[in-house]
Steps between C-alpha positions, in 0.01 A plus 500: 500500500415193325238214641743297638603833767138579544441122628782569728417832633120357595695229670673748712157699522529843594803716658660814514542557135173292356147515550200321331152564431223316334313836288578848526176694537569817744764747405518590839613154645726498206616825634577372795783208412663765195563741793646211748706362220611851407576628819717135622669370207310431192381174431201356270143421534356184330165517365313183406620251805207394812602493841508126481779541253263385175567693220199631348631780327408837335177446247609882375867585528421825311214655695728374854833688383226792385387468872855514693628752275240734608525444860848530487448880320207608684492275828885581607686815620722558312387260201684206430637315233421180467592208252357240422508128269243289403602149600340140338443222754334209282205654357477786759650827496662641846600920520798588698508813593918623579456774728861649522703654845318859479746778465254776613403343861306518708207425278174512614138377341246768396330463833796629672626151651846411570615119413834278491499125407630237840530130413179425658334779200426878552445694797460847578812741527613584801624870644888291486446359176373858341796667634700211315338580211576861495866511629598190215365754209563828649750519183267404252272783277209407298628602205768289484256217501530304146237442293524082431242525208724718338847466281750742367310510144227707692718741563565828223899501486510738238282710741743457788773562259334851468465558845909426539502760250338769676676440828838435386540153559583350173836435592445367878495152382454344115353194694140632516345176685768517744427862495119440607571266745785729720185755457261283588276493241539123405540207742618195298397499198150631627427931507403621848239717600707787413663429177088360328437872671736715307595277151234229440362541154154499658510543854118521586415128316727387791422740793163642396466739819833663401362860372371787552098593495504901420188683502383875483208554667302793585461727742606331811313166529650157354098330462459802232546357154847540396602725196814308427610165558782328431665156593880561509669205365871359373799457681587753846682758271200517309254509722666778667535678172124468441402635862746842390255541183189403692529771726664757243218456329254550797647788708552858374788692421460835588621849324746755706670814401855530641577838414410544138506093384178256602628186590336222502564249834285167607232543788690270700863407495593201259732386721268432828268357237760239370645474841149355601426271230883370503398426895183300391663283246797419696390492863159348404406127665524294208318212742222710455280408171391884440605773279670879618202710483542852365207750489530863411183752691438856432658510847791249552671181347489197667738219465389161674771230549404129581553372851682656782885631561759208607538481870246681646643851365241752588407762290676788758815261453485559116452829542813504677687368253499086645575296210459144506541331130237222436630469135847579473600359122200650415609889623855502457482406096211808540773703624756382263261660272472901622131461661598473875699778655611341831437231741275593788404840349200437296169576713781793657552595164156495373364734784758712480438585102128516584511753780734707296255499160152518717540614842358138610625188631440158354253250655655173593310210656543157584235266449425105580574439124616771362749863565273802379723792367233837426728799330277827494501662181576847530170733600372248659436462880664684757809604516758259718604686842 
């Protein structure tokens, strides 16, 4: 946009696609016309410009694109991307603020509000227009969502060449962009939510939430100081990799005799352990700025996973083996790689190995913001009926 469009877009005044504002002080009204344009069809908010069409602009562009960055990462849900361009009108300085089609509708702001944009401005969503919402993107999975601040040069290629490697892929096709887009891991020339996940060189600079907070604490109270603490960092696979050593380092491995030989075999099974932190990494609501939370007790391990399962699945429905994948790209290169054993199977699975090693069941509950899995460690509690 140059001057010569802005002068005609104030001459049209506002529309479906445009709206303008004189200052931006209150993330949460800013909140409100992101979501609208984001849940209609994008369109661009024009900072600087009275509502008797006098341009007066922006006195600091810096600290106002500081402003609607943040309430379009903390006051919208999911967060949105926004961009935005610095444009000169005589001595003044306008911000336009290109608010794109959203690909993860319905959005909603922080206070739980529904919008979409009309030609007349915003207005709440109705029932009709939230069912819209949800039947145009029922196809669509938050990890496919690109990241627009990011390029193919922040992605490790020799890294994903490594992971073709493991999983026998080297020869599926020598065109490795092409490659990440059939897999979903780049969109354009940008990486998606999935592919900065597993092969960005430095995956929490981007997506700071994306790890895992361990801690050993004891006895069986989490406000007691911890003993250990780690912040599991890096890209999935090694995230995952440091959970295995976190708790092989934190939960015993007891002596038997079988006949005449001791043998040596973990307190609980390595493969419900993995099964559950494979779950939380890959099933996890990336909308959701927390980390997994993994804590180890004299008595149990706990693994907390931000926000709730996809489509009101209850916990009894897990149990039962429902499976409903909220990040798709995200498991099935996770399976490609050995650490999932079947769709549907996991919370199955993971009781199943449990009872067998301890004579207890798992814990498994669904929270507002969060799925609780408890696995008793073995002594502990009484035994499952």
């Amino acid at each position: 946009m140059n001057a010569a469009d802005l002068a005609a877009r104030i001459a049209r005044w506002e529309d479906l696609h445009t709206e303008f504002k004189e200052r931006v002080d209150s993330p949460d009204k800013l909140a409100k016309q992101l979501v609208a344009f984001a849940n209609t069809d994008g369109g661009q908010i024009i900072i600087g410009v009275r509502k008797d069409r006098q341009v007066v602009g922006v006195p600091d562009p810096d600290a106002t694109g500081q402003l609607v960055d943040n309430a379009a990462y903390n006051n919208c849900e999911p967060p949105l991307t926004v961009v935005q361009e610095v444009l000169a009108d005589g001595d003044k300085k306008v911000l336009v603020v290109n608010v794109p089609k959203g690909s993860q509708r319905p959005y909603r702001t922080s206070n739980g509000r529904y919008y979409v944009r009309t030609t007349s401005g915003c207005r709440d969503a109705s029932q009709a227009d939230l069912l819209r919402l949800f039947q145009a993107v029922e196809s669509l999975f938050y990890d496919e969502t690109p990241l627009v601040r990011l390029g193919v040069d922040d992605l490790d290629l020799d890294d994903f060449e490594r992971y073709l490697q493991k999983v026998g892929a080297v020869d599926l096709d020598r065109d490795r962009r092409r490659l990440l887009r059939n897999w979903g891991l780049l969109e354009g020339d940008h990486p998606t939510l999935a592919g900065a996940l597993l092969f960005a060189r430095d995956p929490q600079r981007h997506l700071p939430f994306a790890q895992i907070n361990a801690a050993r604490f004891p006895g069986a109270d989490s406000a007691a100081e911890p003993l250990d603490r780690k912040d599991l960092t890096g890209r999935l696979l090694d995230v995952i990799e440091g959970a295995r050593r976190f708790l092989q380092e934190h939960l015993r491995v007891p002596h038997r005799i079988q006949g005449f030989d001791p043998e040596s075999r973990p307190e609980l099974p390595e493969e419900a352990l993995r099964e559950a932190v494979v779950n939380a990494v890959a099933h996890r609501d990336y909308t959701v700025q927390g980390p997994v939370r993994l804590f180890v007790f004299d008595d149990r391990v706990e693994i907390r996973t931000p926000g709730k399962p996809p489509n009101t699945v209850t916990a009894s429905a897990m149990r039962a083996g429902v499976h409903v994948p909220r990040n798709p790209r995200i498991y099935s290169r996770l399976a490609d790689a050995g650490l999932v054993t079947g769709a549907g199977t996991g919370i199955r699975r993971i009781s199943t190995l449990v009872r067998q090693a301890t004579g207890r069941d798992i814990g498994l509950e669904v929270a507002e913001t969060e799925v609780l899995l408890t696995i008793p460690r073995a002594g502990a509690g009484p035994a499952a009926l």
